[in-house]
Jmol script that loads the backbone (N, CA, C; Angstrom):
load data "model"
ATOM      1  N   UNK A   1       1.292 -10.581  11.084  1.00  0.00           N
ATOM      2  CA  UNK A   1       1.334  -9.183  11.449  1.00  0.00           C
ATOM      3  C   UNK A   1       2.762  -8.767  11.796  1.00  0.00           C
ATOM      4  N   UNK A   2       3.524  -9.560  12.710  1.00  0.00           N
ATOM      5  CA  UNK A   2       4.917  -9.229  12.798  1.00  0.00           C
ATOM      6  C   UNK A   2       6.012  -9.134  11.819  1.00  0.00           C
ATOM      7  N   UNK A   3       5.776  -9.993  10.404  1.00  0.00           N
ATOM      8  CA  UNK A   3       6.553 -10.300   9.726  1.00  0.00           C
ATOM      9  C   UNK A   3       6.196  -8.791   8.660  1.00  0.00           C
ATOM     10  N   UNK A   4       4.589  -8.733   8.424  1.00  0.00           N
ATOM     11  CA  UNK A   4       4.431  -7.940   7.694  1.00  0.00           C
ATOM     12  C   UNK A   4       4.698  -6.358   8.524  1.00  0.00           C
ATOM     13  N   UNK A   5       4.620  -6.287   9.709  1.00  0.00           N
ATOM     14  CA  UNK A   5       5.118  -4.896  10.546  1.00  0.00           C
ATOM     15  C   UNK A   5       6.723  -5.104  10.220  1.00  0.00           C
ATOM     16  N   UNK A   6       7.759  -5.924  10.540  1.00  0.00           N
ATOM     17  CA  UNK A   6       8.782  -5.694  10.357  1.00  0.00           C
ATOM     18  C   UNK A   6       9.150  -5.260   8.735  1.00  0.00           C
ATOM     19  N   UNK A   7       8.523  -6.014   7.762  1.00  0.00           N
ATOM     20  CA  UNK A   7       9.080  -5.623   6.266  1.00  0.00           C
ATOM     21  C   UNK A   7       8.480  -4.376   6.149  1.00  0.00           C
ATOM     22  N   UNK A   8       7.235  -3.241   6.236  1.00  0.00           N
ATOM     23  CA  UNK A   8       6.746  -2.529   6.492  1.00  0.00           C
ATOM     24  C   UNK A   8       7.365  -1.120   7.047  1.00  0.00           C
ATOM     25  N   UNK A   9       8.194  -1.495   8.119  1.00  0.00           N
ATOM     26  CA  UNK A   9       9.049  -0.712   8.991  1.00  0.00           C
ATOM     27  C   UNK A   9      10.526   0.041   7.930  1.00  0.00           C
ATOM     28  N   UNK A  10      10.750  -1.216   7.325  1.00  0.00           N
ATOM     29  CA  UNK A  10      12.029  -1.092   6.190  1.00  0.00           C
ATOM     30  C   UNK A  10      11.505   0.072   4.841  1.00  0.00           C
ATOM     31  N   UNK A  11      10.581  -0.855   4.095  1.00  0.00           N
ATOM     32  CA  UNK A  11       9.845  -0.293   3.266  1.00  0.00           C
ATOM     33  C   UNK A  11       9.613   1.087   3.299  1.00  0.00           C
ATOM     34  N   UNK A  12       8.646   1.406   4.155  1.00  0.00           N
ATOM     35  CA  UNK A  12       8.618   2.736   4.561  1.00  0.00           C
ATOM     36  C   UNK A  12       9.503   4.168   4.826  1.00  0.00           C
ATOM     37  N   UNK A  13      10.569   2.873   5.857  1.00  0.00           N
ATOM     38  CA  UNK A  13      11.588   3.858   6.104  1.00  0.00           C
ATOM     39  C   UNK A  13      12.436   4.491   4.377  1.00  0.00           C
ATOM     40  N   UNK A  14      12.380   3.651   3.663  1.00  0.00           N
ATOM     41  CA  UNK A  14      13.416   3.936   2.417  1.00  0.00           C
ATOM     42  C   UNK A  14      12.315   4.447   1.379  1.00  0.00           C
ATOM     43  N   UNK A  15      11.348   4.355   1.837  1.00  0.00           N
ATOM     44  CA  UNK A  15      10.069   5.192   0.871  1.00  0.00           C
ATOM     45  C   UNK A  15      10.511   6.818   1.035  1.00  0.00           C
ATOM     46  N   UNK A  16      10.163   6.673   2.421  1.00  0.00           N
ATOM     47  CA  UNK A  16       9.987   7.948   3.018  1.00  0.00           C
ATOM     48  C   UNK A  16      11.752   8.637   2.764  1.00  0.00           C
ATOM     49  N   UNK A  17      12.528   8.098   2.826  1.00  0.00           N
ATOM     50  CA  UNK A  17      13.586   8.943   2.540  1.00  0.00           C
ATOM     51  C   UNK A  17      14.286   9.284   1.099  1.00  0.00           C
ATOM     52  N   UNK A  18      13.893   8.203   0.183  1.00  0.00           N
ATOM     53  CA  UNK A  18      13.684   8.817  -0.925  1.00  0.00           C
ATOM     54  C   UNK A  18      12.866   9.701  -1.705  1.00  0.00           C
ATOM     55  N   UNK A  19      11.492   9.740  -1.420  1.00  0.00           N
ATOM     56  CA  UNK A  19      10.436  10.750  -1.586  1.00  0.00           C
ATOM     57  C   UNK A  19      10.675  11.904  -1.167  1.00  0.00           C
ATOM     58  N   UNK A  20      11.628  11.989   0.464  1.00  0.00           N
ATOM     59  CA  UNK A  20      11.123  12.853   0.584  1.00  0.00           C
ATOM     60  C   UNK A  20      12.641  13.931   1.747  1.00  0.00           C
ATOM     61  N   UNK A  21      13.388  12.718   1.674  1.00  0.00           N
ATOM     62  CA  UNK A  21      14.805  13.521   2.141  1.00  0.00           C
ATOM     63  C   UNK A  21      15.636  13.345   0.929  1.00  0.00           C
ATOM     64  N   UNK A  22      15.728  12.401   0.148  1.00  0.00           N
ATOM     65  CA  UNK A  22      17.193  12.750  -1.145  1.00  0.00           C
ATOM     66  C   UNK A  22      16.325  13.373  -2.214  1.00  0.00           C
ATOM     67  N   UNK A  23      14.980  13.539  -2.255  1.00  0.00           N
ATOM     68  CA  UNK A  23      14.597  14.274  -3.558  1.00  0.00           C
ATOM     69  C   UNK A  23      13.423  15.226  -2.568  1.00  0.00           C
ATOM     70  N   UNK A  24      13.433  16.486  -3.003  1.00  0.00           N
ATOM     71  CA  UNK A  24      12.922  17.839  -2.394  1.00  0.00           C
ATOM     72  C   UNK A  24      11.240  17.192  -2.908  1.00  0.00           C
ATOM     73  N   UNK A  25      10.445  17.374  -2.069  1.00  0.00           N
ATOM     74  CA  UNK A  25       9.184  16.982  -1.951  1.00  0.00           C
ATOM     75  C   UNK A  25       8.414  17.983  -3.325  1.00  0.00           C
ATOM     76  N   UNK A  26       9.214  19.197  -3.374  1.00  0.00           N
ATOM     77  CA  UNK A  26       8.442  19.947  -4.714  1.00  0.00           C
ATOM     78  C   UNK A  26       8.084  19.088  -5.734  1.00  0.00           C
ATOM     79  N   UNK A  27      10.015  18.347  -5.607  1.00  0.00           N
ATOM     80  CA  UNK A  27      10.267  18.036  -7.351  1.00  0.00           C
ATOM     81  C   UNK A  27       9.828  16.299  -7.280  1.00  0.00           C
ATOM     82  N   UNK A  28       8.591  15.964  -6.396  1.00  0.00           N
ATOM     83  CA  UNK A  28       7.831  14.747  -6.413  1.00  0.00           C
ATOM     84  C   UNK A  28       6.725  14.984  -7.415  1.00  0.00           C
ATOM     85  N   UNK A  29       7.322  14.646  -8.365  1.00  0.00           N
ATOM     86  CA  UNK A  29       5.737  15.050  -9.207  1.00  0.00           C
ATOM     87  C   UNK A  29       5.535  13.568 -10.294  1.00  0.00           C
ATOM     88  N   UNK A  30       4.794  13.981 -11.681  1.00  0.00           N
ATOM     89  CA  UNK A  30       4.997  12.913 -12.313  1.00  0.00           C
ATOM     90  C   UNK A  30       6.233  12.225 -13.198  1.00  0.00           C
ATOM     91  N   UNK A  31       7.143  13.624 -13.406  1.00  0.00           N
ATOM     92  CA  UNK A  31       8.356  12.930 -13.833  1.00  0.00           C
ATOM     93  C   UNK A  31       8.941  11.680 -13.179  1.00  0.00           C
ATOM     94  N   UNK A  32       9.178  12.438 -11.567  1.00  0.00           N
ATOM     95  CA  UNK A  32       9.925  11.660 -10.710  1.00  0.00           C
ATOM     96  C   UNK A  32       9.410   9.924 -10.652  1.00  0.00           C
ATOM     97  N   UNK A  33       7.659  10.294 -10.539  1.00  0.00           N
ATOM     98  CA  UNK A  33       7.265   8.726 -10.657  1.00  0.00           C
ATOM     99  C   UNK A  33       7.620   8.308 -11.983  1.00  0.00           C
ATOM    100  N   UNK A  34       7.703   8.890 -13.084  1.00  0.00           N
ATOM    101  CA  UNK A  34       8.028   8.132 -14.329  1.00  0.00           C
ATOM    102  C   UNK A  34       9.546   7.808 -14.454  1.00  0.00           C
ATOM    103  N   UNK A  35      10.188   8.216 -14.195  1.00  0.00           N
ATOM    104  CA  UNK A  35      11.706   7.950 -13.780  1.00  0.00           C
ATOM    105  C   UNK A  35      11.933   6.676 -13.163  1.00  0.00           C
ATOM    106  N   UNK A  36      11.202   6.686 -12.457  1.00  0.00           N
ATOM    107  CA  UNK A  36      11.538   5.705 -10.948  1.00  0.00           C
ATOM    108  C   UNK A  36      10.836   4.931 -11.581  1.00  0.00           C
ATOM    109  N   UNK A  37       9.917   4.228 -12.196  1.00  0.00           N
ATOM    110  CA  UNK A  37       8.992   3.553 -12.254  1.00  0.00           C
ATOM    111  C   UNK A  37       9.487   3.200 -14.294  1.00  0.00           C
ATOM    112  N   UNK A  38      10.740   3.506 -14.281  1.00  0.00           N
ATOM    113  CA  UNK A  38      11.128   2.982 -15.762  1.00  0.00           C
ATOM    114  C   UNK A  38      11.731   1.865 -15.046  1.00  0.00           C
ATOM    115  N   UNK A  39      12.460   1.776 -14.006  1.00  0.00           N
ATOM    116  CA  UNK A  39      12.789   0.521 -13.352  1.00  0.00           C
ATOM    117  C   UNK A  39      11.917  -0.309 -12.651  1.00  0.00           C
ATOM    118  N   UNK A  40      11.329  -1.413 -13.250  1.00  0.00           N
ATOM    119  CA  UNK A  40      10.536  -2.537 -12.905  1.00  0.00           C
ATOM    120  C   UNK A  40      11.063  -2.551 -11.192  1.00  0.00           C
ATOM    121  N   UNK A  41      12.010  -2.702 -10.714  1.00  0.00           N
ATOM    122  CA  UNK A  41      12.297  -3.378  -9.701  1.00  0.00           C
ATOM    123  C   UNK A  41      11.750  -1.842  -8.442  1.00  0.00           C
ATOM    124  N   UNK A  42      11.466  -0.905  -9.070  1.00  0.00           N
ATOM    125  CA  UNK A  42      10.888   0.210  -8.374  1.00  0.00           C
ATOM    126  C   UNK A  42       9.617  -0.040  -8.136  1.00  0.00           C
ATOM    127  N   UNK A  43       8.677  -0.601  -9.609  1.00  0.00           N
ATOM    128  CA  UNK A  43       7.384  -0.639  -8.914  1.00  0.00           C
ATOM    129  C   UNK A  43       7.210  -1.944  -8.035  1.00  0.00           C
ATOM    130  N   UNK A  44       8.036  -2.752  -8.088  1.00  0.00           N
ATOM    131  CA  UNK A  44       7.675  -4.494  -6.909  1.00  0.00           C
ATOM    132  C   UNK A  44       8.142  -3.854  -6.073  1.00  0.00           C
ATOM    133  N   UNK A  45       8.631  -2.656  -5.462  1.00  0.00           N
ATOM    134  CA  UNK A  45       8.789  -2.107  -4.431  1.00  0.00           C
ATOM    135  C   UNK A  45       8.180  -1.327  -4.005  1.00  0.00           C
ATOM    136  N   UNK A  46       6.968  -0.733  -4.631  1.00  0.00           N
ATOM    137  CA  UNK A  46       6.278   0.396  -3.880  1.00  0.00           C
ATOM    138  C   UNK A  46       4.901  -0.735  -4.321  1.00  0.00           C
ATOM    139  N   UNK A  47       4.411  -1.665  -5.240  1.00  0.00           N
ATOM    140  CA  UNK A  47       3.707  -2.324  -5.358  1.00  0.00           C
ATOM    141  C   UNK A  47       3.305  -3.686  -3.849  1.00  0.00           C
ATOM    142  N   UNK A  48       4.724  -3.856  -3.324  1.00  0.00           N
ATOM    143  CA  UNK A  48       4.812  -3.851  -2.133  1.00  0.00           C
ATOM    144  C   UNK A  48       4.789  -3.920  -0.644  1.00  0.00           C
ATOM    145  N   UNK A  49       4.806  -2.550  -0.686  1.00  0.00           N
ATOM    146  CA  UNK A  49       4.922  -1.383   0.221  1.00  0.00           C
ATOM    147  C   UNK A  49       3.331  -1.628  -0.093  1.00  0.00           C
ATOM    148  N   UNK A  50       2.048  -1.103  -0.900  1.00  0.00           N
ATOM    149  CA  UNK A  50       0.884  -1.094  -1.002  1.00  0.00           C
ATOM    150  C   UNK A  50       0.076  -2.396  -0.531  1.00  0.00           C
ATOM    151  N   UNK A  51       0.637  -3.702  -0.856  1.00  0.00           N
ATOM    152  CA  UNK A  51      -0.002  -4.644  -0.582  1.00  0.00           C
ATOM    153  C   UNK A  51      -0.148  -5.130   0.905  1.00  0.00           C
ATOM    154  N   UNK A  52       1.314  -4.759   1.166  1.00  0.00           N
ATOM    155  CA  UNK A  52       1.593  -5.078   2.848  1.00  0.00           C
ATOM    156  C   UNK A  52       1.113  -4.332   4.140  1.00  0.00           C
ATOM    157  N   UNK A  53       0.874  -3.001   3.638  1.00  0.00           N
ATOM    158  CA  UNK A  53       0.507  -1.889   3.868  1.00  0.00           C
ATOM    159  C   UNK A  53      -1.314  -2.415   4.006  1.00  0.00           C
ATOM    160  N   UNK A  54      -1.620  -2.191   3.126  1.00  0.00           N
ATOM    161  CA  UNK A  54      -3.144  -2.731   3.144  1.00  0.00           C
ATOM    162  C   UNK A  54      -3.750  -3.856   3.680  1.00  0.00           C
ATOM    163  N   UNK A  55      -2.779  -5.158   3.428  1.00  0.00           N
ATOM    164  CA  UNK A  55      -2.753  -6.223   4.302  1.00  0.00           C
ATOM    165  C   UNK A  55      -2.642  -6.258   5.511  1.00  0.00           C
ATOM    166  N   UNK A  56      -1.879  -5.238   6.457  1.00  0.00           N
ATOM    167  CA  UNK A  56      -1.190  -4.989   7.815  1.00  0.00           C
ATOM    168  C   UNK A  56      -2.375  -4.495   8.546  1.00  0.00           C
ATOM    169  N   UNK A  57      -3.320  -3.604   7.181  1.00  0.00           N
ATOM    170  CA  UNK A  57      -4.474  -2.751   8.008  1.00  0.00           C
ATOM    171  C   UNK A  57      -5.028  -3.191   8.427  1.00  0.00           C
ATOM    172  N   UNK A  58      -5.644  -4.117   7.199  1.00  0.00           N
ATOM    173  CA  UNK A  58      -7.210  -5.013   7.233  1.00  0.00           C
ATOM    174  C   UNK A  58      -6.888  -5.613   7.962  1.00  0.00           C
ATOM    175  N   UNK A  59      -5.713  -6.382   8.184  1.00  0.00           N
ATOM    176  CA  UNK A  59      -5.623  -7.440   9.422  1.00  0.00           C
ATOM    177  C   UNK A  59      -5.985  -6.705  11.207  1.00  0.00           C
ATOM    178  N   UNK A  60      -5.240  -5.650  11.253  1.00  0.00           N
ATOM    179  CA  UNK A  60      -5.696  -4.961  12.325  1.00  0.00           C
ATOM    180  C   UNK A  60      -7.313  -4.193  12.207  1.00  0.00           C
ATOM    181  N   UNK A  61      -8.020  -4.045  11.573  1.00  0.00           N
ATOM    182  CA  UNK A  61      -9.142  -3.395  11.332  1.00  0.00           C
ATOM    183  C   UNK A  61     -10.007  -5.101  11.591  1.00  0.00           C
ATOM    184  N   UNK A  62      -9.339  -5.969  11.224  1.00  0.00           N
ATOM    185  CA  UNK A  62     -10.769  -7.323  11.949  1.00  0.00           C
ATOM    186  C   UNK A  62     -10.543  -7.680  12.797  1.00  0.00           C
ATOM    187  N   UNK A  63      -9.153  -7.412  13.805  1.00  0.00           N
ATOM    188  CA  UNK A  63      -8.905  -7.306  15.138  1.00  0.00           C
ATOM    189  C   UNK A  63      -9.723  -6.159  15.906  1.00  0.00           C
ATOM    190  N   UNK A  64      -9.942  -5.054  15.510  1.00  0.00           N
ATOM    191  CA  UNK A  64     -11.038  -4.233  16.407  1.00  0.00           C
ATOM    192  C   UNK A  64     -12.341  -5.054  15.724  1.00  0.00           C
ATOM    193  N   UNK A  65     -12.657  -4.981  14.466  1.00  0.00           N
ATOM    194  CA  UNK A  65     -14.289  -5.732  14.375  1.00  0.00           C
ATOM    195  C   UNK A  65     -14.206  -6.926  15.963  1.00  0.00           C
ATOM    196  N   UNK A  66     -13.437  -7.936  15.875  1.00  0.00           N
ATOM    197  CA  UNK A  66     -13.742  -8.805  16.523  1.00  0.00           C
ATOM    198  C   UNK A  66     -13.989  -8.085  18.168  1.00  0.00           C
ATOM    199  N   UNK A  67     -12.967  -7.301  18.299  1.00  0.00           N
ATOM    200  CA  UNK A  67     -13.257  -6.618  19.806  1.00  0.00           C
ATOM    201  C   UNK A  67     -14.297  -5.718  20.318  1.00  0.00           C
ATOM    202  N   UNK A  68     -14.806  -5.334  19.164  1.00  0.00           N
ATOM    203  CA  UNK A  68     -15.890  -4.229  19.268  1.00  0.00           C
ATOM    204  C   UNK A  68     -17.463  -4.516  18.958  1.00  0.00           C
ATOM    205  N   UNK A  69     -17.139  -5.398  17.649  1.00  0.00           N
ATOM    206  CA  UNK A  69     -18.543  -5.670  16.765  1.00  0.00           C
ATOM    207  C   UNK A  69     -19.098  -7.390  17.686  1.00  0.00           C
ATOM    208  N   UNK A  70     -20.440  -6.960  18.169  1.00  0.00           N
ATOM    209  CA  UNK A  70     -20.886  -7.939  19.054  1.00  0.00           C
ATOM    210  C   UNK A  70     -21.462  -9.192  18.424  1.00  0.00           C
ATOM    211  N   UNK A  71     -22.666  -8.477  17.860  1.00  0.00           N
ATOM    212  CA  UNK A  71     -23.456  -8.749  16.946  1.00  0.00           C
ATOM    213  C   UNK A  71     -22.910 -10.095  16.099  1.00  0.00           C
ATOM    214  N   UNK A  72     -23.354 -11.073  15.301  1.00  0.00           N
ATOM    215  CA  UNK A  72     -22.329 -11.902  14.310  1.00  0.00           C
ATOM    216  C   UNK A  72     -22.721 -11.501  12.929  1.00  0.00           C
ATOM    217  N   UNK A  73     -24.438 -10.792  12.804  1.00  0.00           N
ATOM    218  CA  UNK A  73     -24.411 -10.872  11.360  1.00  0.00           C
ATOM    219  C   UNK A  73     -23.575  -9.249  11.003  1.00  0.00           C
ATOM    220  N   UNK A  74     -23.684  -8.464  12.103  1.00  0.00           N
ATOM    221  CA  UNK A  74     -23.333  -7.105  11.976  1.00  0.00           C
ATOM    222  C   UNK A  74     -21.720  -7.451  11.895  1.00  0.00           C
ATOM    223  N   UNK A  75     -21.403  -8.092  12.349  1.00  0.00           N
ATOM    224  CA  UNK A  75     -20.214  -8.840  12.623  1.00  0.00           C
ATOM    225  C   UNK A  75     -19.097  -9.075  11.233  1.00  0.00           C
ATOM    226  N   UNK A  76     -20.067  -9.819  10.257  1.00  0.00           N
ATOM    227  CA  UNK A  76     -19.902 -10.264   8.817  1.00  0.00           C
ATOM    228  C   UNK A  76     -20.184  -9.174   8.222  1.00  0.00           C
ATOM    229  N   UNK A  77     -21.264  -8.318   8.075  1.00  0.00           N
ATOM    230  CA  UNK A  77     -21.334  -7.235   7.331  1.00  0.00           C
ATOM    231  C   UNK A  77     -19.568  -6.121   7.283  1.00  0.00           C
ATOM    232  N   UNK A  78     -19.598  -6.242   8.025  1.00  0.00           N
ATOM    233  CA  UNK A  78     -18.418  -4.942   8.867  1.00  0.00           C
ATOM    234  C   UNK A  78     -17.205  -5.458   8.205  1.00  0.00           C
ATOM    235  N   UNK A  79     -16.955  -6.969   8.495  1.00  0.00           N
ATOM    236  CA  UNK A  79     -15.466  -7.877   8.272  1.00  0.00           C
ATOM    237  C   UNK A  79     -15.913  -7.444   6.337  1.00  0.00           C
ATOM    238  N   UNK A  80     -16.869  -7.713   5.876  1.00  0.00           N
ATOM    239  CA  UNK A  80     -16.831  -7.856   4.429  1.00  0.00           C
ATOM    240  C   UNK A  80     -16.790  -6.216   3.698  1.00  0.00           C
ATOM    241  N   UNK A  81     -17.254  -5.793   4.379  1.00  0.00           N
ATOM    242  CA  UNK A  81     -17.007  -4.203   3.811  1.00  0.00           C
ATOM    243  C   UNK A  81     -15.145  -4.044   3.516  1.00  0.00           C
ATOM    244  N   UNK A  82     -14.807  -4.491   5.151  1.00  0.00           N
ATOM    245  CA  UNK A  82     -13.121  -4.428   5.053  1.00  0.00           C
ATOM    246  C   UNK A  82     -12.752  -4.794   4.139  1.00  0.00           C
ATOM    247  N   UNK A  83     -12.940  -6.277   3.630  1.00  0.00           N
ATOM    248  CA  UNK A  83     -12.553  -6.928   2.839  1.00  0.00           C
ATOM    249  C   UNK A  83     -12.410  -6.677   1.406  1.00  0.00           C
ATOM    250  N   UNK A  84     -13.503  -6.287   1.388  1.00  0.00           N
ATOM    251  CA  UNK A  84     -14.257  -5.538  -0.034  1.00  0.00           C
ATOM    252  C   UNK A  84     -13.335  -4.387  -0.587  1.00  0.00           C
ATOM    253  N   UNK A  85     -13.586  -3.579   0.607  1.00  0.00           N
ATOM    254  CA  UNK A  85     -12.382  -2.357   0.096  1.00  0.00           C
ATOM    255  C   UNK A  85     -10.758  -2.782   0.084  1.00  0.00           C
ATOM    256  N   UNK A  86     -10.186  -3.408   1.091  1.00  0.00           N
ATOM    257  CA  UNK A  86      -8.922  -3.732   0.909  1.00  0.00           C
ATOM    258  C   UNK A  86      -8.863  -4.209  -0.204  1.00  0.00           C
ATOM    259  N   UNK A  87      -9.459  -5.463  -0.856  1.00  0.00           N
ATOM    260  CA  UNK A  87      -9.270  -6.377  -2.172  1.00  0.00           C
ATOM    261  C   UNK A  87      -9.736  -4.833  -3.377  1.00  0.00           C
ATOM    262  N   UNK A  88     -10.934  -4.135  -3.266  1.00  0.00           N
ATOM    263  CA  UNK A  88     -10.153  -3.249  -4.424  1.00  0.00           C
ATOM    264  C   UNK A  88      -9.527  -2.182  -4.193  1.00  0.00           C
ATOM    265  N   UNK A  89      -8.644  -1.840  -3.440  1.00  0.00           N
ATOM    266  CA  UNK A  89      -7.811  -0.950  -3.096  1.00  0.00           C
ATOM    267  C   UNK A  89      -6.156  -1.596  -3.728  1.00  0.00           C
ATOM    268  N   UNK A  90      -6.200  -2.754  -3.333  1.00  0.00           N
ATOM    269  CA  UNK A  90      -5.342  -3.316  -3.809  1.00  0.00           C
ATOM    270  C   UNK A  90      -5.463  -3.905  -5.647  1.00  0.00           C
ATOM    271  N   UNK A  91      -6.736  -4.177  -6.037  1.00  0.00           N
ATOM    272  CA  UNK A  91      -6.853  -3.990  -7.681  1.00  0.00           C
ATOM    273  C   UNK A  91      -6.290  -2.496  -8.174  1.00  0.00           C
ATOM    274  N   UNK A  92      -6.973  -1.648  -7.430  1.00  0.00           N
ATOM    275  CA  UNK A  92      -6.888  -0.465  -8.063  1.00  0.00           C
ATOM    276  C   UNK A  92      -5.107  -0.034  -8.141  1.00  0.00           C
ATOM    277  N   UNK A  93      -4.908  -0.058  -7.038  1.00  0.00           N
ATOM    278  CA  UNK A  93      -3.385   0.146  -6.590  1.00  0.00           C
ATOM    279  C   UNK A  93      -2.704  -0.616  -7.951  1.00  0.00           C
ATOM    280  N   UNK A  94      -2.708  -1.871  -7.906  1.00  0.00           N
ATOM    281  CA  UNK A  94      -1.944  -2.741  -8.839  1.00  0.00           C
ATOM    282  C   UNK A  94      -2.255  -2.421  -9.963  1.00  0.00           C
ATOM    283  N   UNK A  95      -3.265  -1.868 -10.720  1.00  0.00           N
ATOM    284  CA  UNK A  95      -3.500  -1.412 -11.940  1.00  0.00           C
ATOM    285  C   UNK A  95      -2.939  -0.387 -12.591  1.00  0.00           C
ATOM    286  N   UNK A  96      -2.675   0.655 -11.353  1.00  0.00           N
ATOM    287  CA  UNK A  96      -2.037   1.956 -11.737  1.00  0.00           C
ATOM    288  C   UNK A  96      -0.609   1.617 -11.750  1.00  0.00           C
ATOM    289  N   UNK A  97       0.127   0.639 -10.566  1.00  0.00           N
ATOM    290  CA  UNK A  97       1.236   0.959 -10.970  1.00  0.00           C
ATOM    291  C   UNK A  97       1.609  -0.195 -12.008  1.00  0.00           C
ATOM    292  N   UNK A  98       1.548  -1.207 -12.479  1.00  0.00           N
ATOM    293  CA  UNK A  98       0.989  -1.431 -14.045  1.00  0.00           C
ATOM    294  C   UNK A  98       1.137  -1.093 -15.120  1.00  0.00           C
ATOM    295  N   UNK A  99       0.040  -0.247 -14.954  1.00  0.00           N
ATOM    296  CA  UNK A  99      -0.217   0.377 -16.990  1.00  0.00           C
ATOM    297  C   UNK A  99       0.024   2.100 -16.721  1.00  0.00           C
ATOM    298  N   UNK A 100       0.861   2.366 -15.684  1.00  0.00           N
ATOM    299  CA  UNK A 100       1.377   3.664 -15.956  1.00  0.00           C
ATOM    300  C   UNK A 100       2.894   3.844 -16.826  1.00  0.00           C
ATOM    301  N   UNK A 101       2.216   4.879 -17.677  1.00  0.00           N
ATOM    302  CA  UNK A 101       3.092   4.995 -18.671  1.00  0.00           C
ATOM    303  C   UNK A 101       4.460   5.621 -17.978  1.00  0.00           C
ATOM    304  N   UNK A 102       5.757   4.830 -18.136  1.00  0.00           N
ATOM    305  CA  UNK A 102       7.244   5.319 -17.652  1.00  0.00           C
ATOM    306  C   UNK A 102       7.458   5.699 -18.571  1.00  0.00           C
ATOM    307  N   UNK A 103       8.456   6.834 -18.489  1.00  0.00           N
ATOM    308  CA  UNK A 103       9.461   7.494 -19.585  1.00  0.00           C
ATOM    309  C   UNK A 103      10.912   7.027 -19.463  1.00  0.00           C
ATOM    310  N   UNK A 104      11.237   6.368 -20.705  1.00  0.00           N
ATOM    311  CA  UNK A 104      12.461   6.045 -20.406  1.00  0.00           C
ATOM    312  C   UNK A 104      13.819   7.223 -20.374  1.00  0.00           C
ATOM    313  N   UNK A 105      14.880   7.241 -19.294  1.00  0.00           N
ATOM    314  CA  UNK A 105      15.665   8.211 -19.427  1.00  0.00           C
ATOM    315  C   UNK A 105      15.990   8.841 -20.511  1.00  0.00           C
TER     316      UNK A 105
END
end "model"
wireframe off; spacefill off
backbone 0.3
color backbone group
């Protein structure tokens, strides 16, 4: 959790200021992702940002199950739902950025 909060912290920060302080939030559209995303080394960076991101959650989301959820089978139900959705959140995620078509400059 610390390692993935600290890379997280970075990530973000340079997400968020390229999205959205050196390029005007209008002109975020699909060009901009096709631009950005003609450079491979753009999507292992927002590809990422998604995994760690999702990983950081679920990890904190079975830290409240464990604090909250009493029960053990309600317990397992709850942890596997998490699970379930993080693992395809993260298929889905990885698919799109993937087989989305870039335009080269």
């Amino acid at each position: 959790m610390r390692l993935s909060g600290l890379a997280l912290v970075f990530l973000a920060l340079i997400h968020f200021a390229i999205t959205h302080i050196v390029t005007d939030v209008a002109h975020t559209n699909y060009d901009f992702v096709a631009e950005r995303w003609h450079n491979p080394a753009w999507r292992l960076f927002d590809w990422l940002l998604l995994v760690l991101a999702l990983g950081h959650g679920a990890n904190g989301l079975r830290w409240i199950v464990d604090d909250y959820v009493r029960r053990p089978g309600r317990k397992r139900l709850v942890k596997s739902l998490v699970y379930g959705l993080t693992a395809a959140l993260i298929v889905v995620g990885t698919l799109s950025i993937l087989t989305f078509p870039a335009r080269p400059r």
